[in-house]
C-alpha positions in Angstrom: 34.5 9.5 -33.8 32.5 6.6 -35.4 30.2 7.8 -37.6 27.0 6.1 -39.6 25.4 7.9 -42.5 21.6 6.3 -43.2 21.6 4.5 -46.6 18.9 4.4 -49.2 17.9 1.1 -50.5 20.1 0.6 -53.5 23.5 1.6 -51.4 23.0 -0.4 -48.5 25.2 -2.8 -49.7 27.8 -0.1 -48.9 26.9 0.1 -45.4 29.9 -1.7 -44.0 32.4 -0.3 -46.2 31.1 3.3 -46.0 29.9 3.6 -42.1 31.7 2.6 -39.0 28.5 1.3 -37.0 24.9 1.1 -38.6 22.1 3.6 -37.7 18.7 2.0 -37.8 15.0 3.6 -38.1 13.1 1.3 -36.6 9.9 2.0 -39.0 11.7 0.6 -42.0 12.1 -2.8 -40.9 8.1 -3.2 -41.2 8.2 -1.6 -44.8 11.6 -3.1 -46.3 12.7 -6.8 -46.3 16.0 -5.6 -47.6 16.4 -3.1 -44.8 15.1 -5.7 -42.1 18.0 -8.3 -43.6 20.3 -5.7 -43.4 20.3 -5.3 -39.4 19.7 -8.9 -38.6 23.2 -9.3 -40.8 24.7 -6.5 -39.2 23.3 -8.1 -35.5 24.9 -12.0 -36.9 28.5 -9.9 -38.1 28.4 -8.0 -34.4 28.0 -4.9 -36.0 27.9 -1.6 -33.5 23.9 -0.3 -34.0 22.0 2.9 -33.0 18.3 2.4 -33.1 16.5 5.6 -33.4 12.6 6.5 -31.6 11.3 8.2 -35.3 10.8 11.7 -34.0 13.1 13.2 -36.8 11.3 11.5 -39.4 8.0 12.0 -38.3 6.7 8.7 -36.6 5.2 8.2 -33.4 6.0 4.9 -32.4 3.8 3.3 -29.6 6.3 2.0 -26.7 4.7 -1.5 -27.6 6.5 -1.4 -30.9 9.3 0.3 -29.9 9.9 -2.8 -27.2 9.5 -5.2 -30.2 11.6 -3.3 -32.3 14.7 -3.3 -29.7 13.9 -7.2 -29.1 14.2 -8.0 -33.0 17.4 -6.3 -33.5 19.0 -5.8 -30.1 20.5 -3.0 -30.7 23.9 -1.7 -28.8 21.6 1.6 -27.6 18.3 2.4 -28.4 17.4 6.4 -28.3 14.5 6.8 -26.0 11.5 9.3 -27.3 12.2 12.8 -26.8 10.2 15.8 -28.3 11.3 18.9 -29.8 12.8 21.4 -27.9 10.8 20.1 -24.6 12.8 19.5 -21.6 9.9 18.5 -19.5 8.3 15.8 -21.7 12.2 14.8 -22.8 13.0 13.9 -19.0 9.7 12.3 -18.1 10.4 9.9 -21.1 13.6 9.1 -19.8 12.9 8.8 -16.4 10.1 6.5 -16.8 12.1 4.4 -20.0 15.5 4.1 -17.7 13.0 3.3 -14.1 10.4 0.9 -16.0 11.6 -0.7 -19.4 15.6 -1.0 -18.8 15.5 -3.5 -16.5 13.7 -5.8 -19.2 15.4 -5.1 -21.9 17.7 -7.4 -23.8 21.0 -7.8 -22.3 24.0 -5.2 -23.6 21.2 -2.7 -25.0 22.2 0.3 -23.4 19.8 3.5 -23.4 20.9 7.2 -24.5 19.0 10.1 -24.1 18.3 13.2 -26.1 19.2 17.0 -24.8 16.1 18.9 -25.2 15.4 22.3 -24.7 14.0 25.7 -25.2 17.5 27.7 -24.2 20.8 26.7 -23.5 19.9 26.7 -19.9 17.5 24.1 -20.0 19.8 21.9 -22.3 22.0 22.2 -19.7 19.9 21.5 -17.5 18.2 18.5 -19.0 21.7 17.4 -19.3 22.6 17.3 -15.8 19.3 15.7 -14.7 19.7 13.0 -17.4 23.5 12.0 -15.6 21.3 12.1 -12.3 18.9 10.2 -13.7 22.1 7.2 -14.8 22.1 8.2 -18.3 25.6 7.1 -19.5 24.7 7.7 -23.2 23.3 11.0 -24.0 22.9 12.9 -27.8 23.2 16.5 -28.6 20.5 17.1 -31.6 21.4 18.7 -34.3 18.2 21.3 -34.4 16.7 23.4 -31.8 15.1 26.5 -30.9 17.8 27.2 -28.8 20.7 26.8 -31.3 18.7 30.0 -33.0 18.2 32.1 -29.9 21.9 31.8 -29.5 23.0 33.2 -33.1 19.9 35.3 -33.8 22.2 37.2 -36.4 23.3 33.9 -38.0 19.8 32.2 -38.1 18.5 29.6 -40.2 21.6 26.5 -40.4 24.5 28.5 -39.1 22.7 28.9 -36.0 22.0 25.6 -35.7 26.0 24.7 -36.3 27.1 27.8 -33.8 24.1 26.3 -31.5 25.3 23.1 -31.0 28.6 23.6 -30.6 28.4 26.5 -28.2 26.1 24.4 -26.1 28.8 21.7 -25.9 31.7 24.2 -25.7 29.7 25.3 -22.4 29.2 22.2 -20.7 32.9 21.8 -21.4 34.0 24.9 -19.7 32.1 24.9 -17.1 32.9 20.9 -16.2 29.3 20.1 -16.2 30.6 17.6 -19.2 31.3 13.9 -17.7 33.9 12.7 -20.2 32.9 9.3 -18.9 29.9 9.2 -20.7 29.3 8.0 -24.3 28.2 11.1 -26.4 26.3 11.1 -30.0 25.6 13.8 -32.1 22.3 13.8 -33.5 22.2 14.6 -37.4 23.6 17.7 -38.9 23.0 21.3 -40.3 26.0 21.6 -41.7 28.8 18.9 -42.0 31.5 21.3 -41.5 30.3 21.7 -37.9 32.0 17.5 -37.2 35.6 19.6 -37.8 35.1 21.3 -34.4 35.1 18.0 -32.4 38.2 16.5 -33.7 40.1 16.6 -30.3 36.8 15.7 -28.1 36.8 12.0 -27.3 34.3 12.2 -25.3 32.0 12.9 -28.4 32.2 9.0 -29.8 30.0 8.9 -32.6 27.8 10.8 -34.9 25.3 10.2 -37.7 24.0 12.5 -40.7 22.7 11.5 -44.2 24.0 14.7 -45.0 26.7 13.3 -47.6 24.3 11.3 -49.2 21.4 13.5 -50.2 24.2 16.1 -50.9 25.4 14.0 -53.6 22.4 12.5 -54.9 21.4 16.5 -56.1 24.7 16.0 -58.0 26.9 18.5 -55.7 30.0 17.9 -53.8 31.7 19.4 -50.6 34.0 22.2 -51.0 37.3 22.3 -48.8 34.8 24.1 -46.1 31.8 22.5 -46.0 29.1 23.6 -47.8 26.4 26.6 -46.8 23.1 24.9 -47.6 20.5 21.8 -46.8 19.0 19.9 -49.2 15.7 20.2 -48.6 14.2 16.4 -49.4 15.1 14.2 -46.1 16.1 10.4 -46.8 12.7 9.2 -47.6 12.4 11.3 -50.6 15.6 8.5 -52.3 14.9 5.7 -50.4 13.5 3.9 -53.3 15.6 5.8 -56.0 18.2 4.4 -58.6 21.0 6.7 -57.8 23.9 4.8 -59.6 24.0 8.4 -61.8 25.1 10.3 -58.6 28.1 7.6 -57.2 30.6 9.6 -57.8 29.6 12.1 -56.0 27.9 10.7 -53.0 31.5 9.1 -52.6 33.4 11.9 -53.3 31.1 13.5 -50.4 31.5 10.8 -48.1 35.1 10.3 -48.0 35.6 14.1 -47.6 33.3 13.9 -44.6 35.9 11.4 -43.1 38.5 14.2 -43.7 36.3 16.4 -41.8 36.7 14.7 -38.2 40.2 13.3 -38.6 
């Protein structure tokens, strides 16, 4: 599994030696020169990039600026909007992005789709239609209402963990899974969780700042994993001197690469 963990300013200069393909938010490149360098270098040295939609982070992008965003950087796969834990809205999205905007986009951006849903029958559900629909790149997010109606006893980010992988175990058991198809995991709740997909090839990249903001609160991964979140999301370090937490942000991310070998 190749797997990209979003940098803050001042450790993007690790990006190539720390990630194995580069996971871009397309707001930053308006707001950072450094971070809009960054990609256009990692375009030149045919670097692998993910370029996200901004529904994690908050942003509503209009399509106009998504288009413009894809053209700058030409990403490998741009993630088409989705919205939380909304099948219907999800689909429609990707129907119209895959039907209307695909056939204009630069050549060798492919586009992957986001498994939405309010149960795990409509996850599966939204997966199938999204194969239908000629999705050959499809992500699992890391956070959704179902995940918690699965595990109600677990709740909180153990749900989320048991969630996601259940839903995957699933569409593996019952075949719905097409191993053909390029898989990304979305994020995680818990970094533990990228132990359970060590033998899935079909699962073929994953990205989480999870190591990173983990370290920067001075803490590193047990053995296990760890059993909490930090609460402040990239944004909160973007800007921050963390040259006082190295050790431990590469302690963290070098056991994460023990975690899904």
């Amino acid at each position: 599994m190749k797997i990209s963990h979003e940098l803050p300013l001042g450790l993007m200069h690790y990006g190539y030696e720390w990630n194995d393909i580069d996971y871009c938010l397309p707001h930053l490149l308006d707001q950072y020169d450094q971070y809009h360098l960054y990609f256009q270098r990692a375009k030149l040295d045919k670097r692998f990039i993910i370029m996200d939609n901004g529904l994690f982070e908050g942003i509503t992008h209009t399509t106009e600026d998504l288009l413009s965003k894809i053209n700058l950087i030409r990403p490998n796969i741009f993630i088409v909007p989705d919205a939380w834990n909304d099948s219907t809205t999800t689909l429609v999205n990707a129907k119209s992005w895959i039907n209307n905007y695909k056939p204009h986009l630069p050549e060798n951006v492919e586009l992957m789709a986001v498994c939405q849903g309010k149960d795990l029958h409509e996850l599966v559900t939204t997966y199938q239609i999204l194969l239908d629909l000629g999705y050959r790149h499809i992500a699992f997010n890391h956070s959704s209402i179902a995940y918690q109606e699965m595990y109600p006893e677990s709740k909180g980010l153990k749900a989320s963990m048991y969630g996601r992988m259940e839903f995957i175990r699933q569409l593996v058991s019952t075949n719905t899974i097409n191993k053909s198809v390029y898989h990304h995991l979305l994020g995680c709740s818990l970094p533990q969780e990228f132990m359970a997909y060590k033998d899935w090839m079909f699962i073929k990249s994953g990205d989480t700042s999870n190591p990173i903001l983990v370290g920067a609160e001075g803490i590193r991964y047990g053995d296990n994993g760890i059993d909490w979140k930090p609460k402040e999301k990239l944004e909160h370090y973007f800007e921050k001197d963390l040259s006082d937490r190295l050790d431990d942000i590469i302690f963290n991310v070098n056991k994460f690469k023990q975690f899904i070998k």
